[in-house]
C-alpha positions in Angstrom: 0.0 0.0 0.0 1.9 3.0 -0.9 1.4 6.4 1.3 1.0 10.3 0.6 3.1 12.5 2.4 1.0 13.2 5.4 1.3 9.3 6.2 -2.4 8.3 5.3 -2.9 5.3 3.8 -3.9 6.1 -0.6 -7.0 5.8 -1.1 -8.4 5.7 2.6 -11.1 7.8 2.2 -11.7 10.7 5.3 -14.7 9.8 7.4 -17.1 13.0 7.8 -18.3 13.9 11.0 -21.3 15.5 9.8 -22.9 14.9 6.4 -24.9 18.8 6.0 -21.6 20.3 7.3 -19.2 18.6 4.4 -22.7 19.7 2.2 -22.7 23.2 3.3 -19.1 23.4 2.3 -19.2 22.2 -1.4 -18.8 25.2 -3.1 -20.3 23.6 -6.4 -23.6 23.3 -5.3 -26.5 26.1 -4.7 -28.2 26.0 -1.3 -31.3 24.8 -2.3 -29.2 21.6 -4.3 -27.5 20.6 -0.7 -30.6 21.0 1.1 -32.2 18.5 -1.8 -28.8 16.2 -1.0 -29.4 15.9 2.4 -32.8 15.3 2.4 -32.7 12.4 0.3 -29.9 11.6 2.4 -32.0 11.5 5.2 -34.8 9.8 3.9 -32.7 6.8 2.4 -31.1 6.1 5.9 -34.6 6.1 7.4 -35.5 3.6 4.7 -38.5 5.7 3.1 -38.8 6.8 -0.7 -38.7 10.5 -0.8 -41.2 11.8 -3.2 -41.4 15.6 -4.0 -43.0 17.1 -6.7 -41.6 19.8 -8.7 -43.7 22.5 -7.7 -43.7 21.6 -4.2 -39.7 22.4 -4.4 -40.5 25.7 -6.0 -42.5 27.3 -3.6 -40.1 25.9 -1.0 -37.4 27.2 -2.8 -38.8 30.5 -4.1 -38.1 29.7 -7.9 -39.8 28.0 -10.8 -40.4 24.8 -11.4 -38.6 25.0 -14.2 -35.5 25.7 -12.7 -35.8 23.0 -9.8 -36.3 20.6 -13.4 -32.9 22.2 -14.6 -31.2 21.7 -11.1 -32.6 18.2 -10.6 -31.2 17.1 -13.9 -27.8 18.6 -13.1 -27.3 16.7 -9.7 -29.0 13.5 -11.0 -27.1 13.5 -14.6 -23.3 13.1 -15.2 -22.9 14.5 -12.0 -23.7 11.2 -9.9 -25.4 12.9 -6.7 -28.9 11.3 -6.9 -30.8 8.9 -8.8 -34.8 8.6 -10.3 -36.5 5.7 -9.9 -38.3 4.5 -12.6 -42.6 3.1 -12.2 -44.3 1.8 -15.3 -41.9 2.7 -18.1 -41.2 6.3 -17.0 -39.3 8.2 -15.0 -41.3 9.1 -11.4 -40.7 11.7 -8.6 -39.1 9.5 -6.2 -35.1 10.1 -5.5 -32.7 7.9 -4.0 -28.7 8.6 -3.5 -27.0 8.6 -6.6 -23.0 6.8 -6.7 -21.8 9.9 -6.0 -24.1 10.9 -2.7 -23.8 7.3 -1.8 -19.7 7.2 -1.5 -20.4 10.4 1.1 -23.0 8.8 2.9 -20.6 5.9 3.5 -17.9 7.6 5.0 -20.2 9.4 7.6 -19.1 8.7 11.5 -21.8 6.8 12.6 
């Protein structure tokens, strides 16, 4: 196993002491995208499906529903942070951790 020059182990991963605290300081995500994050976050480690409709995220959000389609897409697409599940051939409005969410959610202290 070969070491970095602080002496950790490569590819150890950090654990994270608090999962909306490493959120809150991602500087590539908007506010309303970590709060999204941590939500489905939450809701995966309770075992529950987390549904929310678009509109519903809008008026929490104070923007369009067009724009909380835009930012959904973004953190669900290449960018690995959540996933939509798919019912009867389509896409539906139910999120679970994408690969990306799911590595962070790993490494948190439990």
């Amino acid at each position: 196993m070969s070491h970095h020059k602080n002496g950790r182990a490569q590819g150890s991963a950090q654990r994270i002491a608090d999962l909306w605290l490493y959120l809150l300081g991602n500087g590539e995500l908007s506010l309303e995208e970590k709060v999204f994050l941590y939500t489905v976050a939450r809701q995966h480690w309770a075992r529950k499906n987390w549904t929310a409709r678009q509109h519903e995220l809008a008026r929490l959000f104070s923007c369009s529903p067009a724009t909380i389609k835009r930012r959904i897409v973004l953190i669900a697409g290449r960018h690995g942070w959540i996933t939509k599940e798919w019912r009867g051939g389509h896409q539906s409005n139910v999120y679970a951790p994408g690969w990306r969410l799911s590595q962070l959610m790993a490494r948190v202290k439990k």
